[in-house]
TIZAVEX-429883 format. One record per residue: residue number from 1; residue in three letters; z, y, x of N, C-alpha, C in turn. Coordinates in steps of 0.001 Angstrom, whole numbers. Layout:
// TIZAVEX-429883
<resi=NUM	resn=ALA	n.Z=Z	n.Y=Y	n.X=X	ca.Z=Z	ca.Y=Y	ca.X=X	c.Z=Z	c.Y=Y	c.X=X>
...
***
This chain:
// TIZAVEX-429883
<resi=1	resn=UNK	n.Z=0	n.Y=-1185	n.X=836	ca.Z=0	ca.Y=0	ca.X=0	c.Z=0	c.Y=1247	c.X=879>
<resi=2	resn=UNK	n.Z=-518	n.Y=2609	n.X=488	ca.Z=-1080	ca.Y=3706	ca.X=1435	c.Z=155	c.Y=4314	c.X=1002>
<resi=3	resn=UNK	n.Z=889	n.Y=5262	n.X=2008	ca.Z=1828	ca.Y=5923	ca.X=1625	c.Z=1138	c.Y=6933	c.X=1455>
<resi=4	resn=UNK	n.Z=678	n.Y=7845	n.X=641	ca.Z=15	ca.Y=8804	ca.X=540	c.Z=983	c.Y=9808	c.X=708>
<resi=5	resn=UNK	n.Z=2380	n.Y=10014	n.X=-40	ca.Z=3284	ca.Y=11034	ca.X=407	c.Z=3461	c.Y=11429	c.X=2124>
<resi=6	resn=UNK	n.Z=3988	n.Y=10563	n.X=2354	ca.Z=4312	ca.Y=10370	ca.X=3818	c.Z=3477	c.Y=10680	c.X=4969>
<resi=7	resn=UNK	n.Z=1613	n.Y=10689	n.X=4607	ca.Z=486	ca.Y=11153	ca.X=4966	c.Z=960	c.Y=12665	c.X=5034>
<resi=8	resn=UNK	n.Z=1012	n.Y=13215	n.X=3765	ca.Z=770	ca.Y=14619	ca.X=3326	c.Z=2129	c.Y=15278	c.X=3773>
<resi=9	resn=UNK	n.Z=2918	n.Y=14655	n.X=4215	ca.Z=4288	ca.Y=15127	ca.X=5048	c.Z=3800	c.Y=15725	c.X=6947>
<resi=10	resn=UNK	n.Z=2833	n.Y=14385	n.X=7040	ca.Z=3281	ca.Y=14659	ca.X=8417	c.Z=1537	c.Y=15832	c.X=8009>
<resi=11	resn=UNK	n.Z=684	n.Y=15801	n.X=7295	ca.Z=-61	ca.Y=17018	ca.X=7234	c.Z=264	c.Y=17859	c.X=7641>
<resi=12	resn=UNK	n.Z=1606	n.Y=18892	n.X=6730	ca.Z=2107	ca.Y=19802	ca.X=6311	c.Z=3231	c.Y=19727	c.X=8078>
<resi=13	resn=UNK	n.Z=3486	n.Y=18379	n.X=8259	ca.Z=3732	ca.Y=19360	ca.X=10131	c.Z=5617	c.Y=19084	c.X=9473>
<resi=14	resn=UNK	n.Z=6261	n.Y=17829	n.X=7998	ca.Z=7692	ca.Y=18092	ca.X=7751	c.Z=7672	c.Y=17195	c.X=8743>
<resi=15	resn=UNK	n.Z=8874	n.Y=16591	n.X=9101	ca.Z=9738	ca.Y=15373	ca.X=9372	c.Z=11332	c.Y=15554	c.X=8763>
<resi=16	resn=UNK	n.Z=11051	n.Y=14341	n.X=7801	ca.Z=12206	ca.Y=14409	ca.X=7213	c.Z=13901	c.Y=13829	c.X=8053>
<resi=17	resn=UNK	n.Z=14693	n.Y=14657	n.X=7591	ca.Z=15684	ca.Y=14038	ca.X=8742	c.Z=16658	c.Y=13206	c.X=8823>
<resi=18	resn=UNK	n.Z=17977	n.Y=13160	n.X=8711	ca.Z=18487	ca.Y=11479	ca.X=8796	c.Z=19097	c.Y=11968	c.X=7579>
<resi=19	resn=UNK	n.Z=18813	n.Y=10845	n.X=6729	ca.Z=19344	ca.Y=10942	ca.X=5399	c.Z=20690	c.Y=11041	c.X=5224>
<resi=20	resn=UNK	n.Z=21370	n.Y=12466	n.X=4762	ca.Z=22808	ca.Y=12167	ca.X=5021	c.Z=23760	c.Y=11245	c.X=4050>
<resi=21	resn=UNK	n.Z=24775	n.Y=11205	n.X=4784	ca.Z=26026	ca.Y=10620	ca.X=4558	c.Z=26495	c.Y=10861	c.X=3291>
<resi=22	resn=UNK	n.Z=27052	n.Y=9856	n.X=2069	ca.Z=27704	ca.Y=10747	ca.X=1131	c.Z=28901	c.Y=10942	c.X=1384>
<resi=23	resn=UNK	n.Z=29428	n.Y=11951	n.X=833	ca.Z=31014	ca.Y=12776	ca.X=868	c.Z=31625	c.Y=12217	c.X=-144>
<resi=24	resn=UNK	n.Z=31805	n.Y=11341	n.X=-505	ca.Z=33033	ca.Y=10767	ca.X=-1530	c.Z=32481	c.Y=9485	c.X=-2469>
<resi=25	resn=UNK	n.Z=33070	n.Y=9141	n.X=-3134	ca.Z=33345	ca.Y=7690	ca.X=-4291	c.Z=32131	c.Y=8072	c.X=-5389>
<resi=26	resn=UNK	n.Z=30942	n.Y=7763	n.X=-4577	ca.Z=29902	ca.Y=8572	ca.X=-5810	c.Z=28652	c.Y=7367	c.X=-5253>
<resi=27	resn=UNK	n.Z=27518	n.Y=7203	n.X=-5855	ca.Z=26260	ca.Y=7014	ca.X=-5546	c.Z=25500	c.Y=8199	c.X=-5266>
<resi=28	resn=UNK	n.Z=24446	n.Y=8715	n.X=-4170	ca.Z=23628	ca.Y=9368	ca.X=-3996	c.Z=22750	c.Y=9268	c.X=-4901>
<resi=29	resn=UNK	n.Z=21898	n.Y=8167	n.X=-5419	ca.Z=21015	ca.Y=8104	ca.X=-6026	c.Z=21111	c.Y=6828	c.X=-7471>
<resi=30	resn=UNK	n.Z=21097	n.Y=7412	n.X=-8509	ca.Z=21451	ca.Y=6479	ca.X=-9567	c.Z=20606	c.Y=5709	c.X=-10535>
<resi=31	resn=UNK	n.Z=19586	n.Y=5350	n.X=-10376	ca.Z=18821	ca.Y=4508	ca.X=-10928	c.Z=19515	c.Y=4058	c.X=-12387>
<resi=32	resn=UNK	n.Z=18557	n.Y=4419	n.X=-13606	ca.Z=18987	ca.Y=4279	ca.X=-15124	c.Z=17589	c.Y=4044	c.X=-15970>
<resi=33	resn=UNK	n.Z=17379	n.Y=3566	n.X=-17353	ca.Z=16607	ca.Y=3669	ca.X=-18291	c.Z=16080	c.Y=2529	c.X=-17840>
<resi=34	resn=UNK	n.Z=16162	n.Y=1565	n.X=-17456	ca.Z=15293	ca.Y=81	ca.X=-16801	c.Z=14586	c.Y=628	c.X=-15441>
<resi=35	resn=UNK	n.Z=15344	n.Y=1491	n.X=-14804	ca.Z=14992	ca.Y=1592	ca.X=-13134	c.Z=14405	c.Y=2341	c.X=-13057>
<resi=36	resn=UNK	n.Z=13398	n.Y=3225	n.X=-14537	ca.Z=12692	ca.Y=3534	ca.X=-14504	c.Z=12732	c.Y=5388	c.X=-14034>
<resi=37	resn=UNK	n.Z=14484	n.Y=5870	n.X=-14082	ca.Z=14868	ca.Y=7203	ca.X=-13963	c.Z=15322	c.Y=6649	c.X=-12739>
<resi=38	resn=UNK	n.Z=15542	n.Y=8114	n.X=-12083	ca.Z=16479	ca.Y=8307	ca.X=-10741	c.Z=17252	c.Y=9677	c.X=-11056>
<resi=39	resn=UNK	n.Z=18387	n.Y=9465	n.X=-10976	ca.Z=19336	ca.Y=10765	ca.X=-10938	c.Z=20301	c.Y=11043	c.X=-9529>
<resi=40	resn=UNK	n.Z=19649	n.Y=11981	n.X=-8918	ca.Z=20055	ca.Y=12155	ca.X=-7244	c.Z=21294	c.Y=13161	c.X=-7831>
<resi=41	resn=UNK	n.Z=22140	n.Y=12295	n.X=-6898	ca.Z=23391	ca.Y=13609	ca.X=-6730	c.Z=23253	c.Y=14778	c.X=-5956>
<resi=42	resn=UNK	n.Z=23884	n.Y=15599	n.X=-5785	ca.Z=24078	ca.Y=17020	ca.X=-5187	c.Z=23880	c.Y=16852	c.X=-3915>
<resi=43	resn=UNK	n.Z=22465	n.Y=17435	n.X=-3521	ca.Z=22520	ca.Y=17338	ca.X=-2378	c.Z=22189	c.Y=18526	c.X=-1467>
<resi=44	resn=UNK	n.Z=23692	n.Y=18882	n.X=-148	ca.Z=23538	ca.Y=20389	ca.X=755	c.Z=22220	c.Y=20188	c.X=1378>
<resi=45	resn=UNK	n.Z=22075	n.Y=21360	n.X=1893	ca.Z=21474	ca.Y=21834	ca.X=2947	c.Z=20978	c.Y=21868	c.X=4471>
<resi=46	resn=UNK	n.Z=22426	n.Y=21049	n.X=5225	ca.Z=22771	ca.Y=21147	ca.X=6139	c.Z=22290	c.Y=19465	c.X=6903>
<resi=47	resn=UNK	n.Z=21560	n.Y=19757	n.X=7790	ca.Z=21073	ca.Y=18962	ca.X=8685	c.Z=21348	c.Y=18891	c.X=10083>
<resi=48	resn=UNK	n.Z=20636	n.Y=17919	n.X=10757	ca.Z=21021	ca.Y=18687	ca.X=12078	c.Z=20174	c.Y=19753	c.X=12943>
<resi=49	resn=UNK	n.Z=19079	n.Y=19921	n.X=12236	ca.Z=18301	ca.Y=21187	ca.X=12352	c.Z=18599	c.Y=22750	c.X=11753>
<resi=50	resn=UNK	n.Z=19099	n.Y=22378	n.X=10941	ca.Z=19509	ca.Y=23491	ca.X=9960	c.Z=21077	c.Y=23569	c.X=9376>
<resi=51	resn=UNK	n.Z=21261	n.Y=24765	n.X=10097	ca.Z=23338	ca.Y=24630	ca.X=9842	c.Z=23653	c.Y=26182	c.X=9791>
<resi=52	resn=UNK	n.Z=23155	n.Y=26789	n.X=8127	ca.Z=23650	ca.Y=28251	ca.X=7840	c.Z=24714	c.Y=27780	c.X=6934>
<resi=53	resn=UNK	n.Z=25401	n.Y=28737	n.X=7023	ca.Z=26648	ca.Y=28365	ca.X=5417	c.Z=27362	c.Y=30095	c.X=5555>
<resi=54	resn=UNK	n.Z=28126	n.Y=30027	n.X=4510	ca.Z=28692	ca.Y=31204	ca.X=3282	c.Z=27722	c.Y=31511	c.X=2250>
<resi=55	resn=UNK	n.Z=27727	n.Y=32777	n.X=1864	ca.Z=27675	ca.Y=33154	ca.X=109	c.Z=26264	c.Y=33967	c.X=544>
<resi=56	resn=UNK	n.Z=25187	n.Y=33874	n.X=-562	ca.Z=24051	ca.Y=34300	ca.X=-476	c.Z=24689	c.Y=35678	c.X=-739>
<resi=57	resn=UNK	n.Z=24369	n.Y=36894	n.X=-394	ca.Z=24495	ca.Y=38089	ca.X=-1105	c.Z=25821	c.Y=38976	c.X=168>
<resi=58	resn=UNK	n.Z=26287	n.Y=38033	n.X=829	ca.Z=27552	ca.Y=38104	ca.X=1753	c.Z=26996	c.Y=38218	c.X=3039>
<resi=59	resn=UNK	n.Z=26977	n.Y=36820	n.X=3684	ca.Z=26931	ca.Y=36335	ca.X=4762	c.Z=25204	c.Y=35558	c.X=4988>
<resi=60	resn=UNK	n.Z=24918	n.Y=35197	n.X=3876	ca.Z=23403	ca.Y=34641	ca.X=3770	c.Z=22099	c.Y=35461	c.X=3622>
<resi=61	resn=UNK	n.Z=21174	n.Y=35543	n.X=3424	ca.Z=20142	ca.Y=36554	ca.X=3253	c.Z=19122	c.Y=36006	c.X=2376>
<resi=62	resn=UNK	n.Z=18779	n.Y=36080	n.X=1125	ca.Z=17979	ca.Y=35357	ca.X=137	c.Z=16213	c.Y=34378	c.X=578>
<resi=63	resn=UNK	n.Z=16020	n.Y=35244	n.X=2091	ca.Z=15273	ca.Y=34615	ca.X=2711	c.Z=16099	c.Y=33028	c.X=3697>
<resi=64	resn=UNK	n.Z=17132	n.Y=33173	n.X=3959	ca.Z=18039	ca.Y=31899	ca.X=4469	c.Z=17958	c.Y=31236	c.X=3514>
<resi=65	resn=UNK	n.Z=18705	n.Y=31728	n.X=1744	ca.Z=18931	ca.Y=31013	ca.X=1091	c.Z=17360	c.Y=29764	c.X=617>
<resi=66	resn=UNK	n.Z=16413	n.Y=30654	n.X=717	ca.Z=14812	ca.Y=30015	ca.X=322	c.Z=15022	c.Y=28748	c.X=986>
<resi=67	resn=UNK	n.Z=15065	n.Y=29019	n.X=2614	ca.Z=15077	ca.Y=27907	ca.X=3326	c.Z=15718	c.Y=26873	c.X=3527>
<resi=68	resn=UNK	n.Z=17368	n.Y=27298	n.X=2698	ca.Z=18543	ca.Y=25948	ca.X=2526	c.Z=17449	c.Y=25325	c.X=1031>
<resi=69	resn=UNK	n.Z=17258	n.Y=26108	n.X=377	ca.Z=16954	ca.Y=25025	ca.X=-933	c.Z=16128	c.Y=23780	c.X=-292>
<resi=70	resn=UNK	n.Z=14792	n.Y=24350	n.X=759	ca.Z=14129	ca.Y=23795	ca.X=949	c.Z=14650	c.Y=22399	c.X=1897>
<resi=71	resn=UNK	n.Z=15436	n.Y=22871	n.X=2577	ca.Z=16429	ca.Y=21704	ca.X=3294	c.Z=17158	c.Y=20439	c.X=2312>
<resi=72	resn=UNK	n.Z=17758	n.Y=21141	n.X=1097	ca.Z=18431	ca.Y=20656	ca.X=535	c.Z=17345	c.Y=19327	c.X=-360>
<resi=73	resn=UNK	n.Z=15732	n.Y=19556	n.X=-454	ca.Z=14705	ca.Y=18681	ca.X=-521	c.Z=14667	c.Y=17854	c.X=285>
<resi=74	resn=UNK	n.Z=14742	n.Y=18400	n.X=1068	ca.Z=14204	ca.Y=16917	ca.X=2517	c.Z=15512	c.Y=16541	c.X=2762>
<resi=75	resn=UNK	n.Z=16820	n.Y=16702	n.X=2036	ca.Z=17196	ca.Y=15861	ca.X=2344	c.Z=17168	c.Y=14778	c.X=1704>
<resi=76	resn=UNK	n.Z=17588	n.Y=15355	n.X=329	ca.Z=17150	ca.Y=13696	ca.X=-518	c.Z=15816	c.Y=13481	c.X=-1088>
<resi=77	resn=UNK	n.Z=14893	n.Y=13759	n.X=-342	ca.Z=13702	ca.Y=12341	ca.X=-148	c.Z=13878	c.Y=11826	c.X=1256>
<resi=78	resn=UNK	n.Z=14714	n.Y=12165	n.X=2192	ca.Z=15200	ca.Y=11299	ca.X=2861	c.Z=16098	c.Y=10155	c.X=2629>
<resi=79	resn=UNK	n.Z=17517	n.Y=10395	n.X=1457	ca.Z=17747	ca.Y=10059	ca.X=769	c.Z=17205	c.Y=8830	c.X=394>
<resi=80	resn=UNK	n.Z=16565	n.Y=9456	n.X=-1032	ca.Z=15557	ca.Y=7960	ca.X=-1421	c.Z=14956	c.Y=7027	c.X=-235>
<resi=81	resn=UNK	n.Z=14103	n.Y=7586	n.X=458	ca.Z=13433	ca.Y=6776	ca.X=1457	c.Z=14353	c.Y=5693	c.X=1714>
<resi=82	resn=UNK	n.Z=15575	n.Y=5936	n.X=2480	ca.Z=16240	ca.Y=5012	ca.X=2517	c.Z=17409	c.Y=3995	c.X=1798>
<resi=83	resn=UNK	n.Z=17655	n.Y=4564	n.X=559	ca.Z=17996	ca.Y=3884	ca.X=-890	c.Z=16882	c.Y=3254	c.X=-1743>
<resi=84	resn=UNK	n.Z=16193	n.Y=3783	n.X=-1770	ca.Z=14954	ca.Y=3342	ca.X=-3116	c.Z=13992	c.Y=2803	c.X=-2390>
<resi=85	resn=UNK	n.Z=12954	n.Y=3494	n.X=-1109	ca.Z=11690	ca.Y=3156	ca.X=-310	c.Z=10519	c.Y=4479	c.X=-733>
<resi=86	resn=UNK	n.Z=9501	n.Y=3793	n.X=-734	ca.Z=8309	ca.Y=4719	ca.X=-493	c.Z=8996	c.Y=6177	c.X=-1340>
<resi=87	resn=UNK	n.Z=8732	n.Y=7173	n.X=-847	ca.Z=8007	ca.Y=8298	ca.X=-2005	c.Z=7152	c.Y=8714	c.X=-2939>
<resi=88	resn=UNK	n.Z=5933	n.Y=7237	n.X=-2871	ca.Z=5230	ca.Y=7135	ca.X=-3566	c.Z=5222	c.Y=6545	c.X=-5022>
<resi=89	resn=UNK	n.Z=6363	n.Y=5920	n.X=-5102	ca.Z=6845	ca.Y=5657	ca.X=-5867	c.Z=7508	c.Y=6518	c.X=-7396>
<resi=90	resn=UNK	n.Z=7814	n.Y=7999	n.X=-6677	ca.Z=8080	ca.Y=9182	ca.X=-7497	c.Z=7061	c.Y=9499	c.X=-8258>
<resi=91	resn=UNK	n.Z=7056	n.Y=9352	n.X=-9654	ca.Z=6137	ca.Y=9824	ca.X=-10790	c.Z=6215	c.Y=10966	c.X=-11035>
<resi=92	resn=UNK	n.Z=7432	n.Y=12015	n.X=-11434	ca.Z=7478	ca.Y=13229	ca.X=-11418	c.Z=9048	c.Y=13990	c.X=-11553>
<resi=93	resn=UNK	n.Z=8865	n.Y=14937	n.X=-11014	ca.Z=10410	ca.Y=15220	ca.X=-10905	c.Z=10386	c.Y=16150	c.X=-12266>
<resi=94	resn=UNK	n.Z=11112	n.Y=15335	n.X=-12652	ca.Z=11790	ca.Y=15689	ca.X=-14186	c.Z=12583	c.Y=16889	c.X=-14721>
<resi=95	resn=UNK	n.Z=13792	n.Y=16950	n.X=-13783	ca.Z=14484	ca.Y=18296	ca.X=-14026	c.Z=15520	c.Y=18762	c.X=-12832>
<resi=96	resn=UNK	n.Z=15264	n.Y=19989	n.X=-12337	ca.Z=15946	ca.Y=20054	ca.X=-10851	c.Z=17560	c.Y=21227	c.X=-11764>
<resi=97	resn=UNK	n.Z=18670	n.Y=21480	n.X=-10738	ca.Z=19521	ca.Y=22141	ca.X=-10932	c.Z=20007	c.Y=22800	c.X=-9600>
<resi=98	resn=UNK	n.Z=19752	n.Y=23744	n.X=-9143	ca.Z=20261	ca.Y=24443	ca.X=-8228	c.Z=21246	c.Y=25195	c.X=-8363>
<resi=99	resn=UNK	n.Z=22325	n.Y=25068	n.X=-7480	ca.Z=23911	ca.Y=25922	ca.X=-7314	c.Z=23432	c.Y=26530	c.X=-5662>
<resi=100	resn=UNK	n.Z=23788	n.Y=27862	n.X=-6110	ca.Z=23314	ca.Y=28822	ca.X=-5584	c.Z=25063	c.Y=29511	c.X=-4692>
<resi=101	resn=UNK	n.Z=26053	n.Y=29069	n.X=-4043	ca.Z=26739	ca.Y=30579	ca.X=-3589	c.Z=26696	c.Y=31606	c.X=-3538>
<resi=102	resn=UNK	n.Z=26973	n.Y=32405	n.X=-4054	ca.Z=26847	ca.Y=33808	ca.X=-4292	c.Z=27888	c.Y=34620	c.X=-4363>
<resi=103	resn=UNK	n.Z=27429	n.Y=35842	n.X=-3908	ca.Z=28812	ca.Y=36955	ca.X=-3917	c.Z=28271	c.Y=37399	c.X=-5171>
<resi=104	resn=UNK	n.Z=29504	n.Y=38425	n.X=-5647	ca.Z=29196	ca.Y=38798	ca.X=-7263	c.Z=28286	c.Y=39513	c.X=-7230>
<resi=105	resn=UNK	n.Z=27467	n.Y=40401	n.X=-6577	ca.Z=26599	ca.Y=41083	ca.X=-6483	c.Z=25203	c.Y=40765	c.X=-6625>
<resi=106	resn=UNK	n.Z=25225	n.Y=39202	n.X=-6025	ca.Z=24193	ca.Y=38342	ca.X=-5639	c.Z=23297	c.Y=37973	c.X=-7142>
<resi=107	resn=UNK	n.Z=22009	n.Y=38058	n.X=-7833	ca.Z=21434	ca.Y=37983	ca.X=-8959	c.Z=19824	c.Y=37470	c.X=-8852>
<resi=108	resn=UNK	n.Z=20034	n.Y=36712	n.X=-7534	ca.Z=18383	ca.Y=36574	ca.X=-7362	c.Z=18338	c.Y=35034	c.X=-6780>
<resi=109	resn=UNK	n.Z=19055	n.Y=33916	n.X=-7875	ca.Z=19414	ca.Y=32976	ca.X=-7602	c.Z=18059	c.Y=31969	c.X=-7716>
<resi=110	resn=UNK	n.Z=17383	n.Y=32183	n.X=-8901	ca.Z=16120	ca.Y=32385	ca.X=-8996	c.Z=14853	c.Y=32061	c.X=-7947>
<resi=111	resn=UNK	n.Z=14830	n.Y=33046	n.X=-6929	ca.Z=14427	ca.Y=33161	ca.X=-5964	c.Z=14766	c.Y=31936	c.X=-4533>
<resi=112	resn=UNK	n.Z=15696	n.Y=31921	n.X=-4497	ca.Z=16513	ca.Y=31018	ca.X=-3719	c.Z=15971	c.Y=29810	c.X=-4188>
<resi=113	resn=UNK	n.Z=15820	n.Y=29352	n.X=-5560	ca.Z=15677	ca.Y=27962	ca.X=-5916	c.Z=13958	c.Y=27847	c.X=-6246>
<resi=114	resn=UNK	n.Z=13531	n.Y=28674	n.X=-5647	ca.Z=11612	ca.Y=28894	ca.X=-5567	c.Z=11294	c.Y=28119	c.X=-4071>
<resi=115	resn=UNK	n.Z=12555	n.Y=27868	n.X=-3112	ca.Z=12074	ca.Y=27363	ca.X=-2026	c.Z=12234	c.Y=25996	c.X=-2044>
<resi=116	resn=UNK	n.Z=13090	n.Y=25114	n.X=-2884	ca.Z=12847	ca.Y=23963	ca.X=-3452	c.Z=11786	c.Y=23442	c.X=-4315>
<resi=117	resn=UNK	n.Z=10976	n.Y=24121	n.X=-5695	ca.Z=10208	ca.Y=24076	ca.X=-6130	c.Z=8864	c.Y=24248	c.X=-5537>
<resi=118	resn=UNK	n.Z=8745	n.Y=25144	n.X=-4144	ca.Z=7478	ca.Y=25765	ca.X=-3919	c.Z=7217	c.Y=24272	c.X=-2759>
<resi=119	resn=UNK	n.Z=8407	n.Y=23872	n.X=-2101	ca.Z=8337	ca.Y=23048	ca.X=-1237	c.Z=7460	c.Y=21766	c.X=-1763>
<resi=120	resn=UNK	n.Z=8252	n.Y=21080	n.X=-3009	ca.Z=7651	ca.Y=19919	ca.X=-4153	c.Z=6279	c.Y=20411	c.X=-4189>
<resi=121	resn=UNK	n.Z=5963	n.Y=21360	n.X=-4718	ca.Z=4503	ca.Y=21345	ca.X=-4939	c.Z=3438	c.Y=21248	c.X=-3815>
<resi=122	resn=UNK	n.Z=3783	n.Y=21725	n.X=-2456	ca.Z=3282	ca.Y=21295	ca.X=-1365	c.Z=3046	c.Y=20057	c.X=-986>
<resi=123	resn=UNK	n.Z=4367	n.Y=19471	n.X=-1283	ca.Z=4380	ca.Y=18032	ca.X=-574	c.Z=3516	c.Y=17203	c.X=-2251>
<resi=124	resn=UNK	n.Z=3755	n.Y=17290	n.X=-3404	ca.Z=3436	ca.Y=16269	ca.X=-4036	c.Z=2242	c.Y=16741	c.X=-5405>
<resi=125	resn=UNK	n.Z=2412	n.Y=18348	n.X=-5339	ca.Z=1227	ca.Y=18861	ca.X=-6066	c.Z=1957	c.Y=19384	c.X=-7548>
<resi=126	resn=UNK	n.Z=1311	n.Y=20130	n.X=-8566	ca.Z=1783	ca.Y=20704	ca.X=-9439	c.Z=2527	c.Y=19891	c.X=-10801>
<resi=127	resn=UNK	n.Z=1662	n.Y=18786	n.X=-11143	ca.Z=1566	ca.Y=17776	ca.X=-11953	c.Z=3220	c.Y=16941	c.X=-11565>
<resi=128	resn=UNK	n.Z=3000	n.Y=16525	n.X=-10543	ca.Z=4612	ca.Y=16151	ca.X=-9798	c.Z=5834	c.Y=16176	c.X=-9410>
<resi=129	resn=UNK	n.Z=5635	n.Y=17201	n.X=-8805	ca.Z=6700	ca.Y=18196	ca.X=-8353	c.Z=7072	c.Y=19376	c.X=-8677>
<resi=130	resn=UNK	n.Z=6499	n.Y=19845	n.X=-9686	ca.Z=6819	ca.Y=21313	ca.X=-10231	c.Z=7957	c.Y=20354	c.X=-11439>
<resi=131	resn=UNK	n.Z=8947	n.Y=20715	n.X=-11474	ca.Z=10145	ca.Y=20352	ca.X=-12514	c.Z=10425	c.Y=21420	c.X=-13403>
<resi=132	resn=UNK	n.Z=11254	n.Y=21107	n.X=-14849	ca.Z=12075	ca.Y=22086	ca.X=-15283	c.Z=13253	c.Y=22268	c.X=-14524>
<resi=133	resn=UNK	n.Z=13434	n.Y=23624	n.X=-14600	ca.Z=15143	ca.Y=24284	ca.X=-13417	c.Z=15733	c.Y=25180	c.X=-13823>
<resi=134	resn=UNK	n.Z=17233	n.Y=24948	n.X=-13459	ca.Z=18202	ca.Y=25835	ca.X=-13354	c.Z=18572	c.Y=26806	c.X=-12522>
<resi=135	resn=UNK	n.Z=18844	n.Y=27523	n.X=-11997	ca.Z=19372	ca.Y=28082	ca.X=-10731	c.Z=20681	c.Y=28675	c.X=-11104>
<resi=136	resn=UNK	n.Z=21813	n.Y=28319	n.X=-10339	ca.Z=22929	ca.Y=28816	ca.X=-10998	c.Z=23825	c.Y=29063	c.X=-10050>
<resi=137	resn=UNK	n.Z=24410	n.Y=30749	n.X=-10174	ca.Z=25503	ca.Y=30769	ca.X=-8721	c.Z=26697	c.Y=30561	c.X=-9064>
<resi=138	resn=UNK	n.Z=27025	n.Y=30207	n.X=-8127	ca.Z=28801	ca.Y=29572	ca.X=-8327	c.Z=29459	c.Y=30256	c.X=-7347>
<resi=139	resn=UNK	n.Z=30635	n.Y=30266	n.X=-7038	ca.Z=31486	ca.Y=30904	ca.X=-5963	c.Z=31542	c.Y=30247	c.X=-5127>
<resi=140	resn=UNK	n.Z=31639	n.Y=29016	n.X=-5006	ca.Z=31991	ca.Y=28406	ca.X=-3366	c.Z=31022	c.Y=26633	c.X=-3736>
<resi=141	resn=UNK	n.Z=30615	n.Y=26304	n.X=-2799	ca.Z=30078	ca.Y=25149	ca.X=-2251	c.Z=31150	c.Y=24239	c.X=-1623>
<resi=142	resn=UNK	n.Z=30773	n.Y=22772	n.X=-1231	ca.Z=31756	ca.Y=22360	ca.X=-249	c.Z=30570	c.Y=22386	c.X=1124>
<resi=143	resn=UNK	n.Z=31772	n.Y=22116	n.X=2079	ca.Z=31808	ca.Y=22750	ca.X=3212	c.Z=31357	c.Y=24127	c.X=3351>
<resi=144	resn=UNK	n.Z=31228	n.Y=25307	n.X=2804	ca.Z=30649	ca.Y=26534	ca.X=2656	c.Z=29179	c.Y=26626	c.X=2609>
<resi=145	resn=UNK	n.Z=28159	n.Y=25408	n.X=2000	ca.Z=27140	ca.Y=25657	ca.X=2521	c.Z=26764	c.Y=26604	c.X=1318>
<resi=146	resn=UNK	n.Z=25292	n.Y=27408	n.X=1200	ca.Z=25028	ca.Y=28044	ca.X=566	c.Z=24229	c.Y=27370	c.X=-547>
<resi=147	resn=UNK	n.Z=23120	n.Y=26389	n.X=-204	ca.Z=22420	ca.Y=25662	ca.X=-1640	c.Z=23137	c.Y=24514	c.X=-2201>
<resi=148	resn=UNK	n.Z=22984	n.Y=23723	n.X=-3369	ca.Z=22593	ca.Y=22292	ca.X=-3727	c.Z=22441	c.Y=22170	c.X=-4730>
<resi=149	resn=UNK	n.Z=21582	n.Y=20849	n.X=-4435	ca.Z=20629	ca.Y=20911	ca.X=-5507	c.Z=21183	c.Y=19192	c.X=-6162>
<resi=150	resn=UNK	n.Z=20800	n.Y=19279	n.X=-7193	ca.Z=20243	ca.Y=17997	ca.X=-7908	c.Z=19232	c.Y=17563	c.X=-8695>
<resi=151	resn=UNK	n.Z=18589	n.Y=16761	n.X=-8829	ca.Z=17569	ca.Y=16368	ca.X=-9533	c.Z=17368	c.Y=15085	c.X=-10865>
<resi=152	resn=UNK	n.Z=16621	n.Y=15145	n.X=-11322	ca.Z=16309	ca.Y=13926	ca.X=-12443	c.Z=14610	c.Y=13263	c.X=-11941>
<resi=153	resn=UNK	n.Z=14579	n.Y=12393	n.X=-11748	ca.Z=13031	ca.Y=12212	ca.X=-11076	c.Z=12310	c.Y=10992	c.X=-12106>
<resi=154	resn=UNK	n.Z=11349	n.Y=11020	n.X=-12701	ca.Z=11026	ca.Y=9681	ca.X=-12949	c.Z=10107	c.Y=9122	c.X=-11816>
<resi=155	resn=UNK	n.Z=10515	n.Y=7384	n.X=-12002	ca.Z=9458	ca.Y=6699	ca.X=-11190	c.Z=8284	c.Y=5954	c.X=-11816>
<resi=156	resn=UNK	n.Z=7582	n.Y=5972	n.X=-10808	ca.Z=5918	ca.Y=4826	ca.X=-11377	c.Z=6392	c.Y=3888	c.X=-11780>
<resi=157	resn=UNK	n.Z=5144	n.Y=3302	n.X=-12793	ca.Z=5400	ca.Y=1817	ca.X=-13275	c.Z=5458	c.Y=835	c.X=-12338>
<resi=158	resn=UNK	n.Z=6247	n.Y=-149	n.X=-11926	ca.Z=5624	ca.Y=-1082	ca.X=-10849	c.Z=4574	c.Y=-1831	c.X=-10908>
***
């Protein structure tokens, strides 16, 4: 079978990075509806390439924040890759939710969660990866990072 995702990754020049670790008594990735859903837990930003953290609007800059969302992607299709397998396998991402840190001032959460969405459509095209979304700021993250995200994804028929 052609990984066609994984093609159009190394196109685009990503490499996805080591799928992180989960932080507590949870599944990363939850498989439901006869296998046929995936519901990814919350997943930061922070890689070992990429390590900003505090409050968008504070300490972050809405152009940082673009680039955690986009982190906060590669991580869980790194994620999957190594829970589920191919990426090709992803039929369409269903519904994303972004938590945004923010100082009270901060109102362009929006924006921030355009670098997760704009990323999907690169890697998997409009039909695919463009989801319904939330973007929503909250006061604090754990470990201080500034994005995370979660998703609802459906998969292909086998």
């Amino acid at each position: 079978m052609t990984n066609l995702i994984e093609e159009r990754l190394e196109e685009l020049g990503i490499v996805l990075p080591v799928a992180p670790a989960k932080g507590g008594n949870y599944k990363p990735i939850k498989r439901f509806s006869n296998e046929k859903l995936a519901y990814f837990s919350g997943f930061g930003s922070t890689t070992e390439s990429f390590q900003i953290f505090g409050k968008l609007g504070k300490k972050v800059t809405r152009e940082q924040g673009y680039e955690a969302a986009k982190s906060c992607i590669l991580n869980l299709l790194a994620a999957f890759q190594r829970d589920v397998g191919s990426l090709d396998q992803i039929g369409s991402f269903v519904k994303m939710l972004v938590f945004v840190s923010s100082d009270n001032e901060f109102y362009q959460q929006p924006e921030v969660a355009n670098g997760a969405t704009d990323l999907l459509v690169d890697i998997f095209g409009e039909e695919i990866g463009l989801p319904a979304r939330s973007a929503i700021g909250v006061n604090v993250l754990p470990g201080n990072i500034p994005v995370e995200i979660e998703v609802l994804v459906e998969l292909k028929d086998k």
